[in-house]
N, C-alpha and C positions, 0 to 999 in steps of 0.2 A: 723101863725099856719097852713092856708091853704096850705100854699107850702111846708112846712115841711111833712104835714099830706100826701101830693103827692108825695112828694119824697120818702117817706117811705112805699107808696102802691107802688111802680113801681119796687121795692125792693122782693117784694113777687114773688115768682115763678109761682103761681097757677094765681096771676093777669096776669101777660108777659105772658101767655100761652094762658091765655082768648081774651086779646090785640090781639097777634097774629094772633089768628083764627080772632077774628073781624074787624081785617085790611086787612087779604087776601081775606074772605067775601067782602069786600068791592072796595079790587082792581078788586076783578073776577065779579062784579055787575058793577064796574062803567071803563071799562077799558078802552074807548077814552078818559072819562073826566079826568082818571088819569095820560094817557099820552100828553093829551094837559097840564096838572098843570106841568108835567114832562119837556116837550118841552120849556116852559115858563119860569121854575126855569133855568132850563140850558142857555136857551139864555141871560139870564140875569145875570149869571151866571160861565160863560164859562172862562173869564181869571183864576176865582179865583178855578175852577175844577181843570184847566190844571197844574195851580201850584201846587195845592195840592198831583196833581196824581204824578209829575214827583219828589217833595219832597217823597211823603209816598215811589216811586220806589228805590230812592237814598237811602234812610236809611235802607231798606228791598231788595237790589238788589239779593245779594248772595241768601239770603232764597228763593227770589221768582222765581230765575233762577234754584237753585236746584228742587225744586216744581215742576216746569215746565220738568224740565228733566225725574224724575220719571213718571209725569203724561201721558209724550210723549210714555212711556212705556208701557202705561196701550192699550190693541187692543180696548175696547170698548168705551176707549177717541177718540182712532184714530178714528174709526167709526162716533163718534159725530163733531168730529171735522172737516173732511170729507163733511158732511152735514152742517154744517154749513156753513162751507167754501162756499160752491155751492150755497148756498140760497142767502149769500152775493155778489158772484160774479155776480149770476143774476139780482139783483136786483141794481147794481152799476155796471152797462157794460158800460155806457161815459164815469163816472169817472176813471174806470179802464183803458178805449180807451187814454185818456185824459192823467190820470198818467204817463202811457207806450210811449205816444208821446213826451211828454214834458224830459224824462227820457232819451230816444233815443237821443235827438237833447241835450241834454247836454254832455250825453257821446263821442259823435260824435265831441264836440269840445273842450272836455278836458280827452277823454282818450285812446289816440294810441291804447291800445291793444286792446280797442274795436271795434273801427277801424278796426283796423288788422284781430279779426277775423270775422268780416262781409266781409272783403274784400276774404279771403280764402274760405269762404261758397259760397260766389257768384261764386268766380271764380271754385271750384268744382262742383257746380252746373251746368257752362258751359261746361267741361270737360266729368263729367256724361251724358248728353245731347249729347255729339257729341259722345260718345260711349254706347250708349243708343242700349238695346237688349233685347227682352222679359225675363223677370227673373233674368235680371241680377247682379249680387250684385257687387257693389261699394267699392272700398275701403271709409274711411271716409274722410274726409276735409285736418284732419292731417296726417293721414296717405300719402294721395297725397303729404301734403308739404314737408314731411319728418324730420321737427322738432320741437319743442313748439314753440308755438306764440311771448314767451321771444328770443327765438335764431331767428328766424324772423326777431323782431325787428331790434335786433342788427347786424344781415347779410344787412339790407336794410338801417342801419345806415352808417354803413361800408363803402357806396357806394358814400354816400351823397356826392353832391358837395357842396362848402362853402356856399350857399345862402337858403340851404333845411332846412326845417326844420317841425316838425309837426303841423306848423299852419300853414303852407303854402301848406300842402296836398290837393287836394281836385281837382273840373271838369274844372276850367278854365283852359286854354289851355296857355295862355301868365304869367301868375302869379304865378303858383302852378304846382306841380309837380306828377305823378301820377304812376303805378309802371306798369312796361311794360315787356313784355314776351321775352325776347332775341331771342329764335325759337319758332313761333308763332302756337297756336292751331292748325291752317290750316295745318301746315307742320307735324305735329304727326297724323291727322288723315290721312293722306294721304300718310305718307311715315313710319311710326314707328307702331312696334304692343303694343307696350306701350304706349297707352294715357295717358297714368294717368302722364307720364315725364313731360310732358306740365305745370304742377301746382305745379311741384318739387321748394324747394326754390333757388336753383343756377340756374333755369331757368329765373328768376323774378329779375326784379332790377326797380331800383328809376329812371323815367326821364320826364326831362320838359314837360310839357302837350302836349306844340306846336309838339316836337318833336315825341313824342309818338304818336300822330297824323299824321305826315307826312311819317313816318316810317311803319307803318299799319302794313302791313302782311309781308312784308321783313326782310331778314335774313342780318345783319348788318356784315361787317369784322370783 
């Protein structure tokens, strides 16, 4: 009878409203010991959270991505969101360090294009540098290359000798292969009013470490 007599007071609208107020009285009086009870249930907790979260996502995906769309819409989400974002990043700056590191050194060995365009920033980078002038504007990374990082790929594929390949790119000099300047920086700053040619991609080709090394600053036949 008791639990019936409960179940049918919880039922009441004017009791849940009473509840209400007397639970958030209680989290706003008691609010370390409710997020130690908090931290507590979770860690002991936590397989049976994550499942439930990535189930309730699966069956509510669509509604909750529309949601999400309208809400992205709203300026004074954005504003909230904003702030929060910032308060999180501050407060998880290793994990974020950590994330972005771990992140990096995966893509670096499983995804060329990533690769690719780290390798075109660098080498614009170098480029901008030797024609470095108070105020000067730059063209961008791509613009120097002169075509998307997909045509890249496949011009630097093009070239490959039978033993190349993209796990074999990288700084050794006897084993891997690395991508080298046909007429080298040195010769465009010093002889061409075009710098920027220097990081064009038919300047750029694929070659053995070793040789790319021995080859330096010379202009090959």
């Amino acid at each position: 009878k008791s639990l019936a007599k409960a179940k049918e007071k919880r039922k009441c609208p004017k009791w849940r409203a009473k509840k209400a107020d007397q639970d958030k009285a209680w989290r706003e009086a008691n609010k370390e010991k409710k997020a130690a009870i908090d931290a507590k249930w979770y860690s002991e907790n936590k397989e049976k959270v994550s499942k439930d979260s990535k189930d309730r996502y699966q069956k509510k995906k669509e509604k909750i991505l529309a949601n999400l769309k309208e809400k992205r819409k709203d300026p004074e989400y954005k504003k909230r969101k904003a702030i929060s974002d910032k308060k999180w990043r501050v407060k998880n700056v290793e994990h974020l360090r950590k994330y972005f590191r771990e992140r990096a050194r995966h893509l670096q060995k499983t995804d060329p294009n990533y690769v690719l365009k780290n390798q075109v920033r660098k080498n614009a980078r170098r480029v901008n540098a030797a024609a470095a002038g108070n105020g000067k504007v730059h063209p961008s990374s791509l613009a120097q290359l002169g075509c998307t990082i997909a045509e890249y790929k496949v011009h630097l594929e093009s070239l490959w000798e039978d033993w190349m390949n993209w796990d074999n790119y990288g700084p050794d000099p006897y084993t891997q292969w690395q991508i080298d300047h046909k007429i080298p920086l040195d010769w465009f700053v010093k002889n061409s009013e075009d710098i920027y040619k220097a990081g064009h991609y038919t300047n750029l080709q694929p070659m053995k470490g070793i040789d790319n090394r021995r080859k330096s600053n010379k202009i090959l036949d």
